[in-house]
Structures are given as structure tokens and as C-alpha cells.
C-alpha positions as CSV (number, residue, x, y, z in Angstrom):
1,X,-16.8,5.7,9.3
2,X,-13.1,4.7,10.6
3,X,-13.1,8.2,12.8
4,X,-16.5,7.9,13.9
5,X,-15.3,4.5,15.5
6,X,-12.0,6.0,16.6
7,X,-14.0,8.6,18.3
8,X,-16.5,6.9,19.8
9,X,-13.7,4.1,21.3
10,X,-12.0,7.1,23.0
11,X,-15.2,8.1,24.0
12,X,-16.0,4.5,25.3
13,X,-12.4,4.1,26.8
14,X,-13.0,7.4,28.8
15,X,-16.4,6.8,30.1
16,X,-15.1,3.1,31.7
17,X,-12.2,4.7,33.5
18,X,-14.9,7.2,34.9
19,X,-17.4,4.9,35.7
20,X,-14.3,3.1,37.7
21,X,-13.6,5.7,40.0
22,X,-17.1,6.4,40.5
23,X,-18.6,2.8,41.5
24,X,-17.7,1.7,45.0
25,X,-15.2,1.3,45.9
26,X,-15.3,5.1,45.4
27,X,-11.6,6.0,43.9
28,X,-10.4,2.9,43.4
29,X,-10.1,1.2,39.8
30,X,-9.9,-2.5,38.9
31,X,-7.8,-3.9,36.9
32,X,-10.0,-4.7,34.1
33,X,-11.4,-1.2,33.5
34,X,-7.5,-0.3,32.7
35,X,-7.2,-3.1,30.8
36,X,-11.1,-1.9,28.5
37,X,-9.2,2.0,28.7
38,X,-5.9,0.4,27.2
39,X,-7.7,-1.9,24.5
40,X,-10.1,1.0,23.3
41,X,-6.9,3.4,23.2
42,X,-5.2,0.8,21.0
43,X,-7.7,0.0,18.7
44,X,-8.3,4.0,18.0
45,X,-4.6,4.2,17.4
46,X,-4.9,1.4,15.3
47,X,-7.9,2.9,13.2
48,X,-5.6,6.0,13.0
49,X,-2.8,4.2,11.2
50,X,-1.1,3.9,14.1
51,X,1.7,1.2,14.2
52,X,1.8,0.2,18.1
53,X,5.5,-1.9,17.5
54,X,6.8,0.8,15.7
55,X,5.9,3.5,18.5
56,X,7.3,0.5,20.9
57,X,10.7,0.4,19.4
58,X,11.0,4.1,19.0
59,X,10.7,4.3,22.3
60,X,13.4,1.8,23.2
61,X,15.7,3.2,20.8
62,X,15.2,6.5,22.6
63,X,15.5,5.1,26.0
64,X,19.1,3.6,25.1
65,X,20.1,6.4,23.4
66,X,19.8,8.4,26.5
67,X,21.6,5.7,28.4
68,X,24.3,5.9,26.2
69,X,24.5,9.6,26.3
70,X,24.6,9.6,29.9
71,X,27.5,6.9,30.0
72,X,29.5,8.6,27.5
73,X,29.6,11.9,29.3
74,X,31.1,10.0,32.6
């Protein structure tokens, strides 16, 4: 049941963001269908076993590591 509801929220999530750029204004997406995309992408991340703060600080630990790297090799 949990990845027939992941599924079917990416599913969901996709189908918004294409129904954005298809609705006049032709191309042009509001805000709040990228907000739907983002929650839907979330909560299937989530039903994965997905831990979004974990991913969060990974990605800042990465990012300073770079920054370090870059400033030690001046």
C-alpha cells in the first residue's frame, strides 16, 4: 500500500506541473503548482524512508567541504 501511494503521489506531482504549463498562460507555471510538485515529491520520499533533514545536512556538509577544499588549495 505505502508504494502504491508513493507512486501515485509522483504520479499526482507530475501531472500538476504538466497541467501548469499547459493552462494559459501557456508555459508559464504558478507558484503553487511548484509548491503541489514539491509537497507530493516529499511526501513519496517520506513514504520511502526518506529522511529530508538528513539529505539537507548532507548536502551542507558537502557544500563546505568543497569550500574548504577550494580555500586550502589557494
Amino acid at each position: 500500500m505505502k508504494k502504491f501511494i508513493e507512486i501515485w503521489s509522483i504520479v499526482f506531482a507530475s501531472l500538476i506541473v504538466v497541467a501548469g504549463f499547459i493552462v494559459d498562460p501557456t508555459g508559464v507555471v504558478h507558484s503553487s503548482v511548484l509548491y503541489v510538485f514539491a509537497i507530493c515529491i516529499v511526501n513519496a520520499a517520506a513514504l520511502e524512508g526518506i529522511d529530508l533533514l538528513k539529505v539537507i545536512d548532507y548536502f551542507k556538509y558537502k557544500n563546505r567541504k568543497e569550500i574548504d577544499d577550494v580555500a586550502s588549495a589557494d
